[in-house]
MARBA-3410 file (N, C-alpha, C, O; in Angstrom, 1 decimal):
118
-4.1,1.0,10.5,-3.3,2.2,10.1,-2.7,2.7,11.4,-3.3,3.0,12.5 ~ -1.7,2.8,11.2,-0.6,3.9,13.0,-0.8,4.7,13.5,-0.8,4.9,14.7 ~ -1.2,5.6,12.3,-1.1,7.5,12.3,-2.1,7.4,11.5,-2.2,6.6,10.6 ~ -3.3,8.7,12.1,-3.9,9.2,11.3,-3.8,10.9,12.2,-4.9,11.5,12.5 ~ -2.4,11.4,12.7,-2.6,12.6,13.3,-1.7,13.3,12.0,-0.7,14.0,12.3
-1.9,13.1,10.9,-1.5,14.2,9.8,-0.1,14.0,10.0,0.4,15.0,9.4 ~ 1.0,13.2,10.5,2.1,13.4,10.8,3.0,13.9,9.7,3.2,13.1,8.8 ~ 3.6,14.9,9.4,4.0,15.2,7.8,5.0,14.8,7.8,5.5,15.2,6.8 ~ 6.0,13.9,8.6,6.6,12.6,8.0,6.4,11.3,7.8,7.1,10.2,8.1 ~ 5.1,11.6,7.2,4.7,9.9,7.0,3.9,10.3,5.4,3.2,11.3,5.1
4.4,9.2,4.7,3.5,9.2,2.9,2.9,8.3,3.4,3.2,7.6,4.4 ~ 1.3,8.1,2.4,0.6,6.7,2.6,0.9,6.9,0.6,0.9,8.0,-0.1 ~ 0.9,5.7,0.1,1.1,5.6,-1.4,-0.5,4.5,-1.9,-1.0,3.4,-1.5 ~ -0.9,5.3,-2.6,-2.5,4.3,-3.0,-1.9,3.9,-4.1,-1.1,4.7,-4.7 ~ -2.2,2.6,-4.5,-1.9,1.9,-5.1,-2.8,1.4,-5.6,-3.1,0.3,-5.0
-3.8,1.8,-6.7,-5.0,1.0,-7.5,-4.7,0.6,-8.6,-5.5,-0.2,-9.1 ~ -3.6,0.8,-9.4,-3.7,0.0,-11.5,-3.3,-1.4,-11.1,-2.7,-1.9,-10.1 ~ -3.6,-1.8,-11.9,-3.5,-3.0,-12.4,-2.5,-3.5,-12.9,-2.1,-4.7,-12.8 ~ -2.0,-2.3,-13.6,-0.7,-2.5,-14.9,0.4,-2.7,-14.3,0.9,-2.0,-13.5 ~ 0.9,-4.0,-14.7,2.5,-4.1,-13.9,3.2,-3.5,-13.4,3.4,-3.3,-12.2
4.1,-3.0,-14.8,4.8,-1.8,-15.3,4.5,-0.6,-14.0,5.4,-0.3,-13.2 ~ 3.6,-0.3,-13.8,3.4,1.0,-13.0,3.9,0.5,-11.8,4.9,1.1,-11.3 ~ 3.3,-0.8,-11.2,4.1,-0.8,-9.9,5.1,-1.3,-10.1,5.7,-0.6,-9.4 ~ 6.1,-2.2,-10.6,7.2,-1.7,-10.9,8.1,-0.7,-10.9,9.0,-0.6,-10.2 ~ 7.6,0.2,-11.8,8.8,0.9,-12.0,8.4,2.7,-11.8,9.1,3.7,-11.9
6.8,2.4,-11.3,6.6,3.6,-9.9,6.8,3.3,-8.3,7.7,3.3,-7.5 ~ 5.2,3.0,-8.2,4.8,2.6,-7.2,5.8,1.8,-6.3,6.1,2.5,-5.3 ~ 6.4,0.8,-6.3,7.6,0.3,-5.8,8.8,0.5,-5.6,9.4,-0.1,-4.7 ~ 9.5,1.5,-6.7,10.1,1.6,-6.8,10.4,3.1,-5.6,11.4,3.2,-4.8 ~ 9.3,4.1,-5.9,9.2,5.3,-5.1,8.8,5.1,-3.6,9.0,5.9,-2.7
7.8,3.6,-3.4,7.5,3.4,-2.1,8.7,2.9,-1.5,9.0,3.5,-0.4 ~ 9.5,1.9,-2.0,10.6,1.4,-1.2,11.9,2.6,-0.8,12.3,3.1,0.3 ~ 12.2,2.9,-1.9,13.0,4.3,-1.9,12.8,5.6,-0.8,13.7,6.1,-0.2 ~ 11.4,5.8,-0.7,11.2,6.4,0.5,11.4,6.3,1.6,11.7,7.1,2.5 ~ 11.3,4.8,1.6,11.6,4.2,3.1,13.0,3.7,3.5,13.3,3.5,4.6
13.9,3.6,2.2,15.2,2.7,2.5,16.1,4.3,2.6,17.2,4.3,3.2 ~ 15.7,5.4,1.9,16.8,6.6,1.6,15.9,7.3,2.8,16.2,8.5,2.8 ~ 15.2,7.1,3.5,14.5,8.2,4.4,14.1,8.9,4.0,14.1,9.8,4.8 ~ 13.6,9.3,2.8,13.0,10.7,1.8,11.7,11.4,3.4,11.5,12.6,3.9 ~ 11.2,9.8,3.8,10.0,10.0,4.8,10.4,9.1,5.9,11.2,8.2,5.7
9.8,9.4,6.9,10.4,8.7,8.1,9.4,7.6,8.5,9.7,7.0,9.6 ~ 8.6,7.3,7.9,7.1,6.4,7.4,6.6,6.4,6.5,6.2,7.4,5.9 ~ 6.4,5.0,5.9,5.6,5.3,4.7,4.8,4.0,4.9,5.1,2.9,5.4 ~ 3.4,4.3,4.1,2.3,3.0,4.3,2.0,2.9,2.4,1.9,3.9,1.6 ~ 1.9,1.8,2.1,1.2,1.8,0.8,-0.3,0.9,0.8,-0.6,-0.3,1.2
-0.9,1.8,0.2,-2.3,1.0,0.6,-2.8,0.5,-0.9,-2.7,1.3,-1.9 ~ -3.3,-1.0,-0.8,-3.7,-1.8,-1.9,-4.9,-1.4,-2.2,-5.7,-1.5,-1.3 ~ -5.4,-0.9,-3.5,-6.9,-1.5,-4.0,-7.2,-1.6,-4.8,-6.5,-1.7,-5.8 ~ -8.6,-1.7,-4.9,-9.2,-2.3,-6.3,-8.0,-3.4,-6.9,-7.5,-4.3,-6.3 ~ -7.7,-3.0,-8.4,-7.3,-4.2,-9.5,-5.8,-4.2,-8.9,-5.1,-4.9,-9.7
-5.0,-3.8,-7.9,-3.9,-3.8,-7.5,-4.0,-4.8,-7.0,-3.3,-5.6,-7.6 ~ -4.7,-5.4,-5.9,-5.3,-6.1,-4.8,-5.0,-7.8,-5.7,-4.6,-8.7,-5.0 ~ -5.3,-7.8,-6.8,-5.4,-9.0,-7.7,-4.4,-9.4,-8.6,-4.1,-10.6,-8.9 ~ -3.7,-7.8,-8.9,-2.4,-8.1,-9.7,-1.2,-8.9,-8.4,-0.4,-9.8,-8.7 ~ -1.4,-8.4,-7.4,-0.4,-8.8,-6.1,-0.6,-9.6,-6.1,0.5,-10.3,-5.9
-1.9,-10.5,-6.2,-2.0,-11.7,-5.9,-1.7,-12.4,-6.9,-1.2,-13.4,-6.4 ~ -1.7,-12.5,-8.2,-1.1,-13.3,-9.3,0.1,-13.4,-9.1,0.6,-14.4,-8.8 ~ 1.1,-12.1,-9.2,2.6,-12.0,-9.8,2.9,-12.5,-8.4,2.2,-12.4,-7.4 ~ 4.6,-13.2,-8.5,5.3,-13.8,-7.8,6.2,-13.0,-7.4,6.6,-12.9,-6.2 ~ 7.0,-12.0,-8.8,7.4,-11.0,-8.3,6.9,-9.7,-7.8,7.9,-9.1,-7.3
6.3,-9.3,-7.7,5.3,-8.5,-6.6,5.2,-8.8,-5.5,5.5,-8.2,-4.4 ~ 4.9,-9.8,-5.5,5.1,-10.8,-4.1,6.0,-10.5,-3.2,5.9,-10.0,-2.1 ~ 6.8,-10.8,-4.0,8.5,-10.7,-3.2,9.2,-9.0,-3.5,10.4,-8.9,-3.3 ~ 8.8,-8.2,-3.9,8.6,-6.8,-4.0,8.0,-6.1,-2.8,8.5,-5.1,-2.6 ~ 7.1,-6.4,-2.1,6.0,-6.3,-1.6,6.6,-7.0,0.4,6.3,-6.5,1.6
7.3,-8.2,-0.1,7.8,-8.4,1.3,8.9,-7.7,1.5,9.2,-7.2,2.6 ~ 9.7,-7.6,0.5,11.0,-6.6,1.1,10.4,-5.6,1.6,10.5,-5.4,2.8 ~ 9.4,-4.5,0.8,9.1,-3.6,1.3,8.4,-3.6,3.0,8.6,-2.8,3.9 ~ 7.8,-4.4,2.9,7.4,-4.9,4.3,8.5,-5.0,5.2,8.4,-4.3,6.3 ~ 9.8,-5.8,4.9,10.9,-6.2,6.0,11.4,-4.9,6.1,12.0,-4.7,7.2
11.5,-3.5,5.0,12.2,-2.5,5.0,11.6,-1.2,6.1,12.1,-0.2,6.5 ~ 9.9,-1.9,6.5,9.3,-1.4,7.3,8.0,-0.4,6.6,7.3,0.5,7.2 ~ 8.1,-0.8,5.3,6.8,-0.2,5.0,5.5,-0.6,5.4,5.2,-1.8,5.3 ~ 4.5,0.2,5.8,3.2,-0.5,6.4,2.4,-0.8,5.3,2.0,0.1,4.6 ~ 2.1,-2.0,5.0,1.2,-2.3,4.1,-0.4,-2.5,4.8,-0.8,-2.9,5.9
-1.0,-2.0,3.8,-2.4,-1.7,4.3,-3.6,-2.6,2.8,-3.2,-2.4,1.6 ~ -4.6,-3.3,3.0,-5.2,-3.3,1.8,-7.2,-3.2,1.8,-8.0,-3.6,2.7 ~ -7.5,-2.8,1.2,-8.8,-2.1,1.1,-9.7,-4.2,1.3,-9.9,-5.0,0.4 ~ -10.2,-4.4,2.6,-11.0,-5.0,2.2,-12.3,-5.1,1.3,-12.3,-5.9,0.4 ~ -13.1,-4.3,1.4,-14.0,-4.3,0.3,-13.7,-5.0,-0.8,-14.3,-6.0,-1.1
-12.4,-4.5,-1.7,-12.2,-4.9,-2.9,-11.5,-6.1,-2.9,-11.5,-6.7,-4.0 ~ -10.7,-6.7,-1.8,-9.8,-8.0,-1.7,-11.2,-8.6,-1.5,-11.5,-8.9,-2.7 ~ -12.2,-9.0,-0.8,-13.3,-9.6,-0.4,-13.9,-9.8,-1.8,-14.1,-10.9,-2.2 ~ -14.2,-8.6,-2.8,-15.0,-8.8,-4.2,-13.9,-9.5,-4.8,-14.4,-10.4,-5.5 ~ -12.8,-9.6,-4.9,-11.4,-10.4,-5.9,-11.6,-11.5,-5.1,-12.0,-12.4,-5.9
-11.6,-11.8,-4.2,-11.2,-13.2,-3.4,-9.6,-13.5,-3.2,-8.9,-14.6,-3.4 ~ -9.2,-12.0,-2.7,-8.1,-12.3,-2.5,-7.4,-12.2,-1.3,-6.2,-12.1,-1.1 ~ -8.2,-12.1,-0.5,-7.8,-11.6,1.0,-7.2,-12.2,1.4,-6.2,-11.7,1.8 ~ -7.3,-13.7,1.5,-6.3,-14.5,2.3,-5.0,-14.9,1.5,-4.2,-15.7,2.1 ~ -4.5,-14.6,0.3,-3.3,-14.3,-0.5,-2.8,-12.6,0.6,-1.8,-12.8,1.3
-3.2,-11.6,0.6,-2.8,-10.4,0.8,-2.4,-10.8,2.3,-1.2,-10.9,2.5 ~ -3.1,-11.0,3.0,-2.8,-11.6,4.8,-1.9,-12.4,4.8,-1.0,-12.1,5.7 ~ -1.5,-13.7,4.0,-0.8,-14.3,3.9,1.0,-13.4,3.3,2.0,-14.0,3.4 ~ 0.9,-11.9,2.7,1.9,-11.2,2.6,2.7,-10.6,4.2,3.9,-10.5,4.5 ~ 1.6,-10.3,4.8,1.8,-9.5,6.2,1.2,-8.1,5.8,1.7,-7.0,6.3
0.1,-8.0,5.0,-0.9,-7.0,4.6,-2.3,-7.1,5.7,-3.1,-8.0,6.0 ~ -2.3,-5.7,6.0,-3.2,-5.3,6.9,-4.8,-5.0,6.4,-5.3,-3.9,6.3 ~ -5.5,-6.5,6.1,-6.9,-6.2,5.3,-8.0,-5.5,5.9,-9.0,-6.2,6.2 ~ -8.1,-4.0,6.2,-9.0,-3.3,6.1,-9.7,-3.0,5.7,-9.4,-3.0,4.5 ~ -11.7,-2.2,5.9,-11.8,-1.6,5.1,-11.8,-0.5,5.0,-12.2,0.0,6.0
-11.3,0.8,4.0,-10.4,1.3,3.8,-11.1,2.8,3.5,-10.6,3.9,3.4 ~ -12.5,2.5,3.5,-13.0,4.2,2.8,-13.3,5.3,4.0,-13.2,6.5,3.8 ~ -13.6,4.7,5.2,-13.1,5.6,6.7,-11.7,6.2,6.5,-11.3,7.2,6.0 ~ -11.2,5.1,7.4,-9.5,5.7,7.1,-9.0,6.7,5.7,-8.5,7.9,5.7 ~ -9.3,6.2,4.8,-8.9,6.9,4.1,-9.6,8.6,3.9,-9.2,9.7,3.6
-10.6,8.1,4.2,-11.5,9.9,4.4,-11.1,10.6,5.2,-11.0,11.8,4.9 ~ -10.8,10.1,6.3,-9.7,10.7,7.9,-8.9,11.7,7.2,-8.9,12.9,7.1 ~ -7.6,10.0,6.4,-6.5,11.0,6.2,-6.4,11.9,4.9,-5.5,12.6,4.5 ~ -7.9,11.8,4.2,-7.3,13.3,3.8,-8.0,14.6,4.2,-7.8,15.7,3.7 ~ -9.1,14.3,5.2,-9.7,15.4,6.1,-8.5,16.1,6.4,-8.2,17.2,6.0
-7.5,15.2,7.2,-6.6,16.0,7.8,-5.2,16.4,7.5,-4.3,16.8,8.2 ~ -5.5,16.0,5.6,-4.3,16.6,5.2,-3.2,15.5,5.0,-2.0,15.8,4.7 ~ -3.5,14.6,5.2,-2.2,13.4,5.1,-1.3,13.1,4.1,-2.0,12.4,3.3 ~ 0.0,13.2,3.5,1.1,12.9,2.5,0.3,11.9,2.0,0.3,10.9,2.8 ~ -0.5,11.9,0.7,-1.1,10.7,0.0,-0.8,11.5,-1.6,-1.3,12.5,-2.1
0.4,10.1,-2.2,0.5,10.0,-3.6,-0.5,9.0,-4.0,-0.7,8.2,-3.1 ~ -1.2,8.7,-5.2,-1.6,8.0,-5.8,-1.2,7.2,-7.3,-0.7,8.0,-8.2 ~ -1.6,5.7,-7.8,-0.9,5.4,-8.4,-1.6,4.6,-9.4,-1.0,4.1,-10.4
END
């Protein structure tokens, strides 16, 4: 993770369903958008639980997931739960940052951090 000084131009987007549809036509849609229209001047989306597995099946996700990346989004993913999926080396092989994730994430919302969830 880059920032954890509360920077209030940075979103981090959690990203846990499962359900296609949602990252589709939320979660992706609102993470890339942030970052390509500058809504935020950073944005991280962080993978877990049943998300962590959907990424790893779909092909388009996949490639959802790397634009967002080339667009400069930080991708981040909860090891713990890629480690219980067995999906960690699918997620690393995106250019996802396999952490584990329940620190960091406690930090940033100690300190107030732009966090949507999804």
């Amino acid at each position: 993770m880059t920032d954890q000084s509360g920077n209030p131009d940075k979103l981090y987007v959690l990203w846990t369903s499962g359900d296609r549809e949602v990252a589709l036509k939320m979660v992706f849609m609102y993470t890339r958008n942030s970052r390509l229209k500058g809504w935020w001047d950073e944005v991280a989306l962080i993978i877990w639980g049943p998300s962590a597995v959907l990424l790893s099946q779909d092909d388009e996700l996949r490639r959802e997931v790397a634009d967002m990346r080339d667009a400069g989004v930080e991708l981040l993913a909860c090891r713990a739960c890629s480690d219980a999926y067995g999906v960690t080396r699918q997620l690393e092989a995106l250019g996802v940052s396999v952490i584990y994730m329940g620190e960091p994430l406690t930090e940033l919302l100690k300190q107030g951090a732009r966090l949507v969830t999804f």
